[in-house]
C-alpha positions, 0 to 999 in steps of 0.5 A, spaced: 174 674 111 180 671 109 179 666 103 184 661 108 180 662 115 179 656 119 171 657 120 166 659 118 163 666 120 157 665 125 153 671 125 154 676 132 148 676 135 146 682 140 139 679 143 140 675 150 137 668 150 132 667 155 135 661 158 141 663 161 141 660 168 145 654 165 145 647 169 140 647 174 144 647 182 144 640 184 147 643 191 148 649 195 154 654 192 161 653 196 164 660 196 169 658 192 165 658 187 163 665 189 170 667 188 170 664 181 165 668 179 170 675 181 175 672 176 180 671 182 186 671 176 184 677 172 183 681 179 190 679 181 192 683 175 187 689 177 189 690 184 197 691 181 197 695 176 192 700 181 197 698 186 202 701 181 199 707 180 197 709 186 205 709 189 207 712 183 203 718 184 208 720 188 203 723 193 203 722 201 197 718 202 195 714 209 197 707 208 190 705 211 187 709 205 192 706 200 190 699 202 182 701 201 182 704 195 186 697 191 181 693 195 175 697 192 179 696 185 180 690 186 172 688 189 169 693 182 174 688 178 171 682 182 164 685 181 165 686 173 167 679 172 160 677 176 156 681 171 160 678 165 159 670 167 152 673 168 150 675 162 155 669 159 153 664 162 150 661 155 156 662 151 161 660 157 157 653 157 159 651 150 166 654 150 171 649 153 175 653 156 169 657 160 164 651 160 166 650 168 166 657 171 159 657 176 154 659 173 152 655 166 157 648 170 150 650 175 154 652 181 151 659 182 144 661 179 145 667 174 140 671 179 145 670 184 151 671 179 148 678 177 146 680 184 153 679 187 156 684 181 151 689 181 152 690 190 159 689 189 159 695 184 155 699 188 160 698 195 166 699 191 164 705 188 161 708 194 167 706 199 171 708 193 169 715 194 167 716 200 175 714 202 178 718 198 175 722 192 170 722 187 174 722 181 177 716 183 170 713 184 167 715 178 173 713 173 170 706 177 164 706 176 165 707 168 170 702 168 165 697 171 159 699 165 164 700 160 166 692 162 159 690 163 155 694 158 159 697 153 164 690 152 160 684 154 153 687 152 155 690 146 161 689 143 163 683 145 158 680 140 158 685 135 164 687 132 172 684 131 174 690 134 171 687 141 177 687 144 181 693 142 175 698 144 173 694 150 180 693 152 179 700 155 176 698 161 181 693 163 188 699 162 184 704 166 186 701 174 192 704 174 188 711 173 184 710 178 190 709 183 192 714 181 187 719 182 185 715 189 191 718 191 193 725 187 185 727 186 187 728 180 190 724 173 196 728 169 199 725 163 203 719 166 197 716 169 193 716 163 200 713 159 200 707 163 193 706 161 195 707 154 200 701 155 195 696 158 191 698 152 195 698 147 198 690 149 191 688 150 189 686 142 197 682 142 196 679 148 188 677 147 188 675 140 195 671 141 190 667 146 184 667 140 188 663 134 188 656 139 181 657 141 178 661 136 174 654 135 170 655 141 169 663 139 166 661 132 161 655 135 158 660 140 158 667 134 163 670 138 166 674 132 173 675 135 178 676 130 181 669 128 173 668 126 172 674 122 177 676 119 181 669 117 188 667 122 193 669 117 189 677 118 190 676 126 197 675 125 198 680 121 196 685 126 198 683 132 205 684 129 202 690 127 200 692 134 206 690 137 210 694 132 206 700 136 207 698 143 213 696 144 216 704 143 209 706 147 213 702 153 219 706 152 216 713 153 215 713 161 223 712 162 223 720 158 217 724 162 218 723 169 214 716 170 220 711 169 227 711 170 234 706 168 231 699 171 224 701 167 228 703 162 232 695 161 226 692 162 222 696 157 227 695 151 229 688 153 223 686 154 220 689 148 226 685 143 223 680 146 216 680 144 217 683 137 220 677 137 215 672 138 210 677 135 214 676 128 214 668 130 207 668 130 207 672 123 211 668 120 207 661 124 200 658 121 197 658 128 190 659 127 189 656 120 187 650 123 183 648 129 188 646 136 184 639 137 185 637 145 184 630 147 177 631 152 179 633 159 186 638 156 182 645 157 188 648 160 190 654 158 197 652 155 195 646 153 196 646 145 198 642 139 205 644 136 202 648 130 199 654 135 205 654 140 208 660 137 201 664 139 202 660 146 209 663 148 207 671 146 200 669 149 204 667 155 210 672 154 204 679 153 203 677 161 210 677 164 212 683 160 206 687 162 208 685 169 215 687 168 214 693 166 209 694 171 214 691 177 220 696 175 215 703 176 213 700 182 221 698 185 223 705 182 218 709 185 218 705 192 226 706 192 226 713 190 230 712 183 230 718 180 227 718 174 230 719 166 226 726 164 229 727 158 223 731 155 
């Protein structure tokens, strides 16, 4: 751990608690808070992504079908996010910005929390693959366990590396559009997963370095925890270094053309920029102490605003860049292939 770290380092701890049902129902859950426990805005980003791979594998599909394969993504997503509050409920309580979600605010009990993920899994797959094809359905059902078991069971309390390998479960959707329409996954596919997976370190550990405070109450080795701020900086520049030409590839094999092209270099310019902000910033070295009541998202102190705005610029570059595949292929615009 780096000598200037913030916190001191909790042990990870693999082994669930047994109390994990959070404060006890004072009355029955609203479906609202049904829908919290689907992850609505994390969703919202699933169901475009797949959208986008689904139209940009150029291949004829009935709409009805279309509709039906990103409303199964979308629905697997929601179940992911279910068994992630479910099995979170304990930590998610002690954390500022989860404490409020349904089941450790005492909403939703963590049985009901863990059987609407487990049905919700098992109708999306089903329907996936009954609908379209196997492929497709099987990729999902990886991508529930991966997210479930794999990153929430696992390595979320195990390793600083958490996000980097569990960011696979979140960058495979558009793969799996892909599939639902194609039956099949070639490079492209598999390039835009590369994408999300390469902006998700950036863009969570940017989000990590002004609530780190929270991941070390609880034990959560994030990086900021594990490894010091000044460590978390330095690689964010690095990951940005590395994928912000990743973002550019598309535009020379088919995928992308002249609008992803601009989109994809502007806006990289852009994020290197903030990166190297954060670089050269001390965002993390102390706690960001909110007044009771601040948990919003963006509400920081000065000294975490340059970790706020590549946090903030990470989501609108991705959708960007996601946009532009998508204009250009429902416009027919023909690609740049120049490899």
């Amino acid at each position: 751990m780096d000598p200037g770290a913030p916190f001191a380092y909790v042990a990870p701890y693999m082994s669930k608690p047994v109390a994990i049902e959070g404060r006890a129902a004072s009355q029955p859950a609203l479906w609202s808070d049904y829908l919290q426990l689907l992850k609505p805005r994390v969703m919202s980003l699933v169901v475009f992504t797949a959208a986008t791979g689904l139209v940009c594998a150029d291949q004829s599909i009935n709409p009805l079908l279309g509709a039906v394969a990103v409303f199964c993504i979308a629905i697997g997503a929601g179940a992911s996010g279910a068994l992630n509050m479910w099995f979170d409920a304990d930590i998610d309580g002690r954390m500022r910005r989860t404490r409020a979600r349904p089941v450790p605010a005492g909403k939703v009990r963590g049985a009901e929390a863990a059987t609407l993920g487990i049905v919700l899994s098992l109708f999306s797959v089903m329907l996936l693959g009954m609908t379209t094809n196997w492929l497709a359905a099987g990729l999902l059902a990886f991508t529930i366990y991966f997210y479930v078991v794999v990153y929430t069971m696992w390595l979320k309390r195990w390793t600083p590396q958490n996000i980097v390998i569990g960011g696979l479960a979140g960058a495979l959707p558009p793969a799996i559009g892909w599939a639902a329409a194609a039956g099949e996954t070639p490079l492209n596919a598999w390039l835009m997963v590369l994408i999300i997976f390469m902006w998700t370190p950036p863009h969570a550990w940017a989000l990590a370095l002004y609530t780190s405070e929270d991941y070390a109450k609880v034990g959560v080795p994030m990086m900021p925890v594990a490894k010091g701020a000044a460590s978390t900086r330095k690689q964010i520049l690095i990951y940005s270094l590395l994928f912000t030409p990743i973002c550019q590839i598309p535009a020379f094999t088919g995928l992308g053309g002249p609008v992803y092209l601009a989109v994809s270099a502007l806006g990289g310019a852009v994020f290197l920029l903030l990166a190297w902000r954060v670089f050269r910033s001390r965002a993390g070295d102390a706690p960001d102490e909110r007044i009771e009541g601040e948990d919003r998202l963006y509400a920081v102190r000065a000294g975490s605003k340059d970790a706020r705005n590549l946090f903030a610029f990470s989501i609108l570059y991705l959708t960007l860049l996601f946009a532009a595949l998508l204009a250009e292929h429902l416009a027919r615009i023909a690609p740049l292939e120049l490899l």
